[in-house]
N, C-alpha and C positions, 0 to 999 in steps of 0.2 A: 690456691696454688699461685707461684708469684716464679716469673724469670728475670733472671740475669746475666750480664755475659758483655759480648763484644758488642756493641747494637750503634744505628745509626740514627737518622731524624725520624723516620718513619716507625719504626720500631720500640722507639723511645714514647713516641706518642699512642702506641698502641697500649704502652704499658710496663716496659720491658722498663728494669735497671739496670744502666749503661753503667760500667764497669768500665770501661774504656771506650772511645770512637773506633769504629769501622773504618771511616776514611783515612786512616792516618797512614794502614799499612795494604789498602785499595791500589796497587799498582798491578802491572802489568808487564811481562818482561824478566827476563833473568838479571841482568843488569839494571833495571828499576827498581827490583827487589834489595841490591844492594846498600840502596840507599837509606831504604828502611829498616833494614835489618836488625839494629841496633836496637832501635824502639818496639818491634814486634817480638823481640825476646821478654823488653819488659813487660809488655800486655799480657804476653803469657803467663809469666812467672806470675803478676798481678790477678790474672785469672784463675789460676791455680791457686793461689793462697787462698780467695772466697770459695772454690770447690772444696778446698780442704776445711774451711771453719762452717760450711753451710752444708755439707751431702747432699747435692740435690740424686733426684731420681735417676736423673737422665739429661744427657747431653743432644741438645736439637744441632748440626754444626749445619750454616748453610753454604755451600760455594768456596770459593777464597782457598780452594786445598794447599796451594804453599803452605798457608797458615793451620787449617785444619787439618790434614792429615798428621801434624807433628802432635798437635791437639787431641787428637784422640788415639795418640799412643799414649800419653800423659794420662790421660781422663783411663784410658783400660788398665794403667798400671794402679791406677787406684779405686779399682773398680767402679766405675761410672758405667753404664749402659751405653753406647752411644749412637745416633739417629744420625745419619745424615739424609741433608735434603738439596738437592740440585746437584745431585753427584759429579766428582771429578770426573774431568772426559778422557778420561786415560783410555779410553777407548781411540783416542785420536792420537795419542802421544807414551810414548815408554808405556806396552802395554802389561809388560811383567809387573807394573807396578801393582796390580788389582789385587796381587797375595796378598802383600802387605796389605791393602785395602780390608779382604777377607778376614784377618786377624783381629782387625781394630774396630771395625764397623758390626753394629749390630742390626741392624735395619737400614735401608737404602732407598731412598725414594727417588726416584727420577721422572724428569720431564719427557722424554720421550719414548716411544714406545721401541726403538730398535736397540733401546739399551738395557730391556729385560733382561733379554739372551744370553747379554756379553758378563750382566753381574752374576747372573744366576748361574753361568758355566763356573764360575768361580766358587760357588757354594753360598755366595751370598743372598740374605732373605731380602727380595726387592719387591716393591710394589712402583707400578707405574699410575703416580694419579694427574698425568696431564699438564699444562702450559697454563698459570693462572693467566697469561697476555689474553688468554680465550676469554677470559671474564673481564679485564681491565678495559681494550681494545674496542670502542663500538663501532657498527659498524655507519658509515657517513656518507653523506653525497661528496664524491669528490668534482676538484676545481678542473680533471679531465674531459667528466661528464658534459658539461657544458657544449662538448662538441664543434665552435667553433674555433678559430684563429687566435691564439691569444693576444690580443695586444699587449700584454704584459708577462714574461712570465718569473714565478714564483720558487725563487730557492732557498732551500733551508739549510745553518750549514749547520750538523749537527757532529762537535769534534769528540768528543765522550764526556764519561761521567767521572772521569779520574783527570789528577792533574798530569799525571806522566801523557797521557794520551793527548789530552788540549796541548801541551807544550810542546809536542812533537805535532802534531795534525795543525793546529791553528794558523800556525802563521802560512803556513802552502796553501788554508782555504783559501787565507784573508787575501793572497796575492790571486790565486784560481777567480777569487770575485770580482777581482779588479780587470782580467783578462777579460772574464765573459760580459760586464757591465759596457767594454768597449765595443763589443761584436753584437750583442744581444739585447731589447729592452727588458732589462732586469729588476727586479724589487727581492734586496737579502735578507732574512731574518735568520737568527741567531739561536738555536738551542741552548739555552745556557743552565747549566746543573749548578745544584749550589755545593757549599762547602770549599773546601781547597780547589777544587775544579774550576768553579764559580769565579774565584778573585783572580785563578789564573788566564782565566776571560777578560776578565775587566783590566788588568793588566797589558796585555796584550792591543784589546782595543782605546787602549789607550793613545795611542799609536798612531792608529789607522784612521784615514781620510775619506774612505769609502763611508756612504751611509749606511750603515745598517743596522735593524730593528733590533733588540735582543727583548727576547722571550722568554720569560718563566713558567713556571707552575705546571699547570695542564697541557701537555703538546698535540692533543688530537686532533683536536678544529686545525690547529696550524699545519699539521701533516696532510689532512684534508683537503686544503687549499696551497699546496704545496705542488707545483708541477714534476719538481727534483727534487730531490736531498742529494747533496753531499756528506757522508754520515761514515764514521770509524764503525770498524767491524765491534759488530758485540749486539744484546740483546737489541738493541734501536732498531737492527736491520728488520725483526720481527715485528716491529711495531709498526713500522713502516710497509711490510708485507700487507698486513692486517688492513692497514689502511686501505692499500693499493696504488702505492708511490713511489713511481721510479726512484732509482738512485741507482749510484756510485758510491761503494764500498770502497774504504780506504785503508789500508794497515801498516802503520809505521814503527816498527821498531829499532833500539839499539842492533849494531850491527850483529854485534856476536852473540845477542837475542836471538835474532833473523838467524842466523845460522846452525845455531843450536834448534831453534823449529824447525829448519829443513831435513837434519839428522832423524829427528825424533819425531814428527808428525808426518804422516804415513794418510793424505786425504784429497780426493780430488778438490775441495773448493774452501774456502776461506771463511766466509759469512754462516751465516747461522741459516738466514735465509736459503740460501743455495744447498745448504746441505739437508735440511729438511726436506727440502723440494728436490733432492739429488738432482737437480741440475744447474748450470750455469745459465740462469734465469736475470740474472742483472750482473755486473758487470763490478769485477773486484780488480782493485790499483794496491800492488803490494811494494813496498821499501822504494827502491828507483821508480818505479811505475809512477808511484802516489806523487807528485812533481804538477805544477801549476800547467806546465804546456801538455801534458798529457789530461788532465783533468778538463782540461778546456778544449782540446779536441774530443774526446768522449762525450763530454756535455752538449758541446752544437749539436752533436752529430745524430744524439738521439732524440734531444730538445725539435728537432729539425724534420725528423722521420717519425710521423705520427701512425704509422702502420705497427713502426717497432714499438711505439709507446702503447700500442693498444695489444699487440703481443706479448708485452712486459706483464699487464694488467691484466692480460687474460691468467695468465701464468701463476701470478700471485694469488688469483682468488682461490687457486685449490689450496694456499697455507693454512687457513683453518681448520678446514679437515683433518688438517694431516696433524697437527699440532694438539687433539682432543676435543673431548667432550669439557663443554664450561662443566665448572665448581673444582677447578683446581686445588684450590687453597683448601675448600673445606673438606675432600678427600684426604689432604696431607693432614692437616689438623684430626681427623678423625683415625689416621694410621699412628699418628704420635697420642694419640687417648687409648687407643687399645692396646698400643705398647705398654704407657704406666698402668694399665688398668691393674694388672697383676702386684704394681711392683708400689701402690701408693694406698694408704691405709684409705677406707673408705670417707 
């Protein structure tokens, strides 16, 4: 059995043949999709030409619904099967959209378990097989632990893993760092994703006068030894739960972005963390909020108040629970083998 499709570094190396990059059409935003839009038509139409000269069985689509949902009206009109995995959260936004959803989607996998109900009301077959973060995520002694006074302490500034998002978030950390390094004994290190993200970093800190570390690869140990994050909404927040490391959530969009989300997203809290945890559990900065003198008063203030820091922390440690049982992946991998079981000669 062999795939192929959209795929990115990781997926590449698993084995997948890339047909096109992932990252190219990785935005975020109504008006950031604009930009793209041009060249995600071509992936498509690209994509479709090898679905049409290869049949495969079945279409795995992961996340990315701008893109995917258009994708598997295509793929049903020429009868492709189709899987999705990390379902749209249309649960949180235009929630009429889930017929359409119903129509197209043959299987539904999702990550958390409150969202059985909402696909299943719909008629759609889902199965909940959990948060692979539960298996990636270990758990660590963190730089809290230590229980004394920090002489130093440790922020990470983590802007995302798209370039829309570094472009927009970066430069308010890079100046946030410069505030708190005046007020606070600071040591910054830098999450830095690669791809278009990556050079939009390096860009950036091109710039900048402030010293600080930039880090690749593995972000655990550094989460770990991390007092704060400064970190854009989106999966990171999870990982940083897991850990058990405060942060400030940050969410900066185009403006008529921002507006169009408040029409249509219908949700007490921002982060992924907060809403899993249904509460306001750490502290979200959205469009005017997310601004260097607000980030730097939030930061003393809880850097400062080790009661609140250990409130935070207590708070976090239920997100594993709540997020599943580890073997994420290989429950999905085993819901997409029962699917072709029927449909691929032996």
């Amino acid at each position: 059995m062999t795939a192929f499709g959209l795929a990115g570094e990781e997926l590449i190396a698993a084995g997948a043949e890339a047909i096109a990059d992932s990252a190219e059409i990785s935005v975020v935003g109504l008006v950031e999709v604009l930009k793209v839009v041009g060249r995600a038509r071509a992936i498509k139409a690209r994509l479709l030409e090898e679905v049409d000269r290869r049949q495969p069985a079945a279409a795995v689509l992961i996340d990315s619904p701008g893109f995917n949902l258009r994708m598997a009206r295509s793929l049903q009109q020429r009868g492709v099967p189709v899987i999705y995995y990390i379902s749209p959260q249309v649960w949180a936004w235009w929630r009429g959209r889930v017929k359409g959803i119903a129509r197209r989607v043959d299987k539904m996998l999702v990550l958390f378990p409150f969202e059985v109900d909402f696909y299943r009301g719909a008629g759609i077959d889902v199965s909940h097989v959990g948060h692979p973060l539960v298996d990636q995520v270990p758990e660590l002694p963190h730089v809290w632990d230590a229980g004394a006074e920090p002489e130093t302490f440790n922020i990470v500034l983590m802007p995302g893993s798209r370039a829309s998002e570094v472009e927009s978030l970066l430069p308010v950390l890079l100046e946030s760092a410069g505030r708190l390094s005046r007020l606070l004994p600071t040591r910054f290190r830098l999450l830095r994703a690669g791809g278009r993200a990556g050079r939009e970093v390096d860009r950036h800190l091109e710039s900048n006068d402030l010293p600080i570390e930039v880090v690749r690869g593995e972000p655990f140990g550094l989460l770990a030894d991390s007092h704060l994050a400064l970190c854009a909404s989106g999966t990171a927040t999870l990982e940083l739960g897991l850990i058990g490391t405060p942060m400030i959530v940050l969410y900066k969009l185009a403006l008529w972005t921002y507006w169009a989300g408040r029409v249509l997203v219908d949700l007490p809290h921002v982060s992924l963390v907060n809403l899993v945890l249904d509460a306001g559990v750490v502290p979200e900065l959205m469009q005017n909020e997310a601004n260097p003198e607000r980030i730097e008063r939030e930061a003393v203030a809880l850097l400062e108040d080790r009661e609140e820091v250990a409130a935070i922390r207590g708070r976090l440690a239920g997100l594993r629970e709540r997020l599943g049982q580890p073997g994420a992946s290989r429950r999905a991998a085993a819901e997409v083998a029962a699917f072709l079981e029927p449909r691929v000669p032996a």
